[in-house]
N, C-alpha and C positions, 0 to 999 in steps of 0.2 A: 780374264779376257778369253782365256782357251775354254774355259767350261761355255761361255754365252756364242763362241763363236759355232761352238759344237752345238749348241740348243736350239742357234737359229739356221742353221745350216738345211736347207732342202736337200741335198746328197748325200746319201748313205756312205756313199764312196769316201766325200770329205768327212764326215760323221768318225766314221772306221780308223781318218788318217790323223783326225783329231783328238779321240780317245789312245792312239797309240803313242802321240807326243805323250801326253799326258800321265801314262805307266801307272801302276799303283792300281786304287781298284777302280778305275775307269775304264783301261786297260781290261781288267778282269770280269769286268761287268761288260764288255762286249765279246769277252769270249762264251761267255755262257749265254745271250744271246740266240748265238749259233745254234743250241741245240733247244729252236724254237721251231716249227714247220711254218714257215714261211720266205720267200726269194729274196725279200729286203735286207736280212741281215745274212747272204750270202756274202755282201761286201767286208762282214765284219771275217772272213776267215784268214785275211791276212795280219789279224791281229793274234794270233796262236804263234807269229814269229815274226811280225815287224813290230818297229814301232819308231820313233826316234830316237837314234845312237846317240849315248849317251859317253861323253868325255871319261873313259877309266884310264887308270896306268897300268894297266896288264903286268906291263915287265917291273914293275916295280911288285907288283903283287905278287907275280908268280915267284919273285927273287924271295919274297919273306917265305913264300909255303915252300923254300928249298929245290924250285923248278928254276935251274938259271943255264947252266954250259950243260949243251946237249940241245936246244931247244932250234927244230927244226924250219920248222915252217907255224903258222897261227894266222889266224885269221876270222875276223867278226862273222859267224854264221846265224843269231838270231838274236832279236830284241821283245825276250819276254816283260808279265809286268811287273816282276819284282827285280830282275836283271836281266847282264844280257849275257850269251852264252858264246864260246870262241872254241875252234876246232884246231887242236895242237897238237902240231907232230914233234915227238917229245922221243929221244932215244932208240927212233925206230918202230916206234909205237903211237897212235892217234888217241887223243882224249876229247874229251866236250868238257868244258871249263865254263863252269857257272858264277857269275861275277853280281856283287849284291850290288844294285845303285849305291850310291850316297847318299845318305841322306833320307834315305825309300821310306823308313819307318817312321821319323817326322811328318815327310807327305800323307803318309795314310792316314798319320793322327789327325792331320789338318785336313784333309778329304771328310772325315767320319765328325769331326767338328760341324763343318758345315751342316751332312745327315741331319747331326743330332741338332743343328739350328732351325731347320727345316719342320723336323717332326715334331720339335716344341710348338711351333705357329701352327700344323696342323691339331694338334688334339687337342683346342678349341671348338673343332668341328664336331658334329654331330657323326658325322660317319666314319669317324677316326678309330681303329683298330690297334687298341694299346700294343698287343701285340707285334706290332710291325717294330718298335722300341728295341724288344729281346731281339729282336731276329738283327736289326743292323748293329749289336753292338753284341752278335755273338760271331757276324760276320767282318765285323772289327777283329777281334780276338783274333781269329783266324787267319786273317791276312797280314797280322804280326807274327802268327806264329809260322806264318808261311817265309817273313823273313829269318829265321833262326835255319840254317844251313846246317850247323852242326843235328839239330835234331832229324834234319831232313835225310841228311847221310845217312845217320844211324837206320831210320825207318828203311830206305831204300836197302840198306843193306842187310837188315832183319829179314824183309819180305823175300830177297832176293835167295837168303841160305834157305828161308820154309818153304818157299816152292822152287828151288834146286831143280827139283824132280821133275817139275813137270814140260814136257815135252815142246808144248805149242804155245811156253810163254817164255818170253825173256826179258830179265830186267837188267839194267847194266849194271856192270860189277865197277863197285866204288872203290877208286885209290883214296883209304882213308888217311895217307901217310900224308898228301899233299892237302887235305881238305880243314878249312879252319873256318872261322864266323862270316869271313869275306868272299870265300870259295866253295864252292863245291866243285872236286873233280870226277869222274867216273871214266870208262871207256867209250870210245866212242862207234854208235852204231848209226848202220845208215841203212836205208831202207824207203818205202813208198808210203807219204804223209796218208794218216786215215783219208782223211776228206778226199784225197784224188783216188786212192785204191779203191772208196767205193763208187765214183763217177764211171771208175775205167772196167772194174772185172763183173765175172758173171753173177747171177743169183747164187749158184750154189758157192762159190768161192766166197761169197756176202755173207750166207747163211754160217761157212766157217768162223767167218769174223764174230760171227752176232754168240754160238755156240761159245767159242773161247771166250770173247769175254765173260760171256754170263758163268763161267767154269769160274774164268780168274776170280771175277766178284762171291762166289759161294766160297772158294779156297781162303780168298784174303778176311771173309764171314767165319770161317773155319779156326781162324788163325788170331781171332781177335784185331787186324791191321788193315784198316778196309783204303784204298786208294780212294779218296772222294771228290776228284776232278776230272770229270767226264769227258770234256769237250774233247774234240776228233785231234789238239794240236800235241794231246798229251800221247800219239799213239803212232808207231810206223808198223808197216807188214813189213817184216823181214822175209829173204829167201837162202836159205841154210840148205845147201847138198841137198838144193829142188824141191824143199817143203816149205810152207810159209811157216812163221812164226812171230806170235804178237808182243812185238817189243812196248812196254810201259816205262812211260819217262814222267818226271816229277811230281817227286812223293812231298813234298812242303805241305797238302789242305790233305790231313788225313787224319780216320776218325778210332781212336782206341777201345776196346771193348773189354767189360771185368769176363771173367766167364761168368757170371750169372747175367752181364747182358746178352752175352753169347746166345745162349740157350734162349734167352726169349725171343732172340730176331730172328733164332732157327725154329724155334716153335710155331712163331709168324708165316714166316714163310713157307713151314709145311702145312698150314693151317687144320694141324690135325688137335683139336680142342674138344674135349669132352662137355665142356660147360663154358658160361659166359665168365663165372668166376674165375677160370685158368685164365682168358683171355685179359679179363682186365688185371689180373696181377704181373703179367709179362708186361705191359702197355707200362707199371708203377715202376716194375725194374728199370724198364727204359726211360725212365725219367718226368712221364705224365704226372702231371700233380692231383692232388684229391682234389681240388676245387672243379678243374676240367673231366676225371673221370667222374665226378658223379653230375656235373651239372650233364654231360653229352653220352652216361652210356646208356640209356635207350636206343640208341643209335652206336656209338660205338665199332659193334660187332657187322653192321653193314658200309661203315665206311672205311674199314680195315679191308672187309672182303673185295670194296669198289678199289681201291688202290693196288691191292692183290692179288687182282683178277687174271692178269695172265698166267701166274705163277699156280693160281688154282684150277686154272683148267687143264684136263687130262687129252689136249689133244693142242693138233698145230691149231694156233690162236690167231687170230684175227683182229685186228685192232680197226678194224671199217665198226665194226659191233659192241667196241667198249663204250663210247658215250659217257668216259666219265665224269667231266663236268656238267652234263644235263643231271648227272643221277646223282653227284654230290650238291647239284646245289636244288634239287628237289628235296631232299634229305634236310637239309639244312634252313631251307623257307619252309620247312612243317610246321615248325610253332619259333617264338620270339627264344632267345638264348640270354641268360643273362650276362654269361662270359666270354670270349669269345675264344676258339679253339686255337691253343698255344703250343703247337709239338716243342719239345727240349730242342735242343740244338744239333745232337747226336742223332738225332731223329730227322732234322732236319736235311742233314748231311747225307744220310742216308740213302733216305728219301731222290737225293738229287742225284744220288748214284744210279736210283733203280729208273726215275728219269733219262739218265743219258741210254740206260739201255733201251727202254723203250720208243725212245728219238730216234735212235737207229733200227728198228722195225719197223717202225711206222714211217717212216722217210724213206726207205728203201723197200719200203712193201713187203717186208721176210715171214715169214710164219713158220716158227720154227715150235718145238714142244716145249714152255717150258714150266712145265710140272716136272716132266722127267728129267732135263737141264738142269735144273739146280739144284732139283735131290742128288745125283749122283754125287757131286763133293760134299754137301750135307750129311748125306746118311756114310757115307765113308770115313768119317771121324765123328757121326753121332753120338757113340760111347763114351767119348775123349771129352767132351763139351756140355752132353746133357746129363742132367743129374739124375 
């Protein structure tokens, strides 16, 4: 009744409030929304941390993870869509307390049921994209693995010791002594949600955001452990002793890398290729199949470059000029395909990484360089990665 009430709904507003009952990937599917350029799914931004409060026992929780005499103050501060999160002041000390629904991992299964009921009745059709199949039941996979807390710690705190170092990022540091399948805790930071920091500050304060991230995204590229949930709700501007600093909060949808995919998405990305034959052998690393390399590389090598293109241009870029779906789908109505173009998953994920960066230039109008931007942490551990 909630999915048809949400379908026929004329208000985005109700739409937003009814997708955040709902949690799971409904929930999730209006967060990414957001990083669409359009005013209509402005309404969906308050699903990055509403939704509907859901019934937990906290105190009974926290009493199993060993959090019981000491505990100060707590209090419900956000309804993500796999839980909800609570702000605890705990021995003198604040935490963010991540709490997994009940039951979440059931829903999803039965959400992606549906999908999969959906996409049977369509590929009867003539204009049905088998494709579309892999993609929702790789974005299945994903959003169970997003409920695994334990794996989510670990990653947060993996990322968090590799780039230690770096100045203009912060990731919060996890109490892994309290954290178990039901919890995740960390520290708790506070700070100005993306989406209002870039309503409120300047272009160049903007321009810093857009730089750090595209830093963090080459480092976490560097590092094999890429963060691959872009939307603005995963992100606050910190102010540390009067400098900002981009704090990264939930590492659950995140993409692993061998080193030899390493090297080929840095290879991509510097687009420094001697031949089509390097190229399409990084594309096999990364998981393309031989039936789509050879049915699409006549092309290939130009719609790697269309995708790529800000990262290959050696100046401040301009996205009034990319046009790229006029020039992928010229490309692609050239002659009939027998297959249709299937990226891996990894690839996928990626891919929607270098989207969210791109959403925030192009929505904020920023022209920053980035050829030079994301060589620097590339070529900085080049040695380390490529062979």
């Amino acid at each position: 009744m909630l999915l048809k009430k949400a379908l026929q709904s004329t208000s985005y507003d109700e739409i937003s409030a009814t997708l955040g009952k709902l949690h799971g990937f409904p929930q999730k599917a209006g967060q990414h929304l957001t990083l669409y350029l359009t005013d209509r799914f402005q309404s969906f931004y308050q699903l990055y941390n509403q939704g509907k409060p859901e019934p937990i026992r906290i105190h009974d929780l926290l009493k199993e993870a060993g959090i019981c005499d000491g505990i100060e103050d707590i209090a419900l501060a956000a309804q993500a869509s796999i839980g909800q999160v609570y702000r605890l002041r705990y021995k003198n000390k604040e935490y963010a307390v991540k709490v997994k629904y009940e039951g979440i991992e059931r829903k999803i299964r039965s959400d992606f049921s549906l999908v999969s009921f959906v996409l049977f009745c369509l590929k009867f059709f003539p204009f049905f994209n088998p494709a579309v199949i892999e993609v929702a039941d790789s974005i299945r996979r994903k959003l169970l693995e997003e409920c695994d807390y334990i794996k989510e710690a670990y990653s947060q705190q993996l990322l968090g010791e590799l780039l230690s170092k770096e100045k203009d990022i912060l990731i919060p540091r996890v109490e892994s002594q309290f954290c178990n399948d039901k919890l995740l805790v960390n520290e708790w930071i506070s700070g100005t949600p993306l989406h209002e920091f870039l309503k409120q500050e300047t272009a160049a304060q903007k321009q810093w955001f857009l730089r750090t991230y595209l830093h963090f995204v080459g480092r976490s590229i560097v590092e094999g452990l890429i963060h691959a949930d872009p939307h603005p709700g995963n992100f606050l501007i910190v102010n540390e002793k009067g400098a900002p600093k981009l704090a990264v909060l939930d590492f659950g949808c995140m993409v692993e890398l061998t080193n030899q995919e390493k090297g080929a998405l840095i290879r991509l990305l510097l687009g420094e290729y001697q031949n089509e034959d390097e190229l399409i052998e990084d594309l096999r690393i990364l998981g393309f199949t031989e039936t789509t390399l050879t049915e699409y590389q006549p092309v290939l090598g130009d719609i790697v470059s269309i995708l790529l293109e800000p990262f290959y241009y050696d100046g401040e870029y301009d996205f009034r000029h990319w046009r790229m779906q006029y020039k992928l789908n010229t490309i692609l109505s050239s002659r009939p395909w027998k297959e249709p173009l299937s990226p891996p998953a990894k690839v996928i994920y990626v891919m929607r990484v270098f989207h969210g960066l791109y959403f925030y230039a192009r929505s904020n109008d920023l022209k920053i360089n980035w050829y030079r931007g994301v060589r620097q942490p590339l070529n900085q551990h080049q040695e380390e990665v490529l062979p």
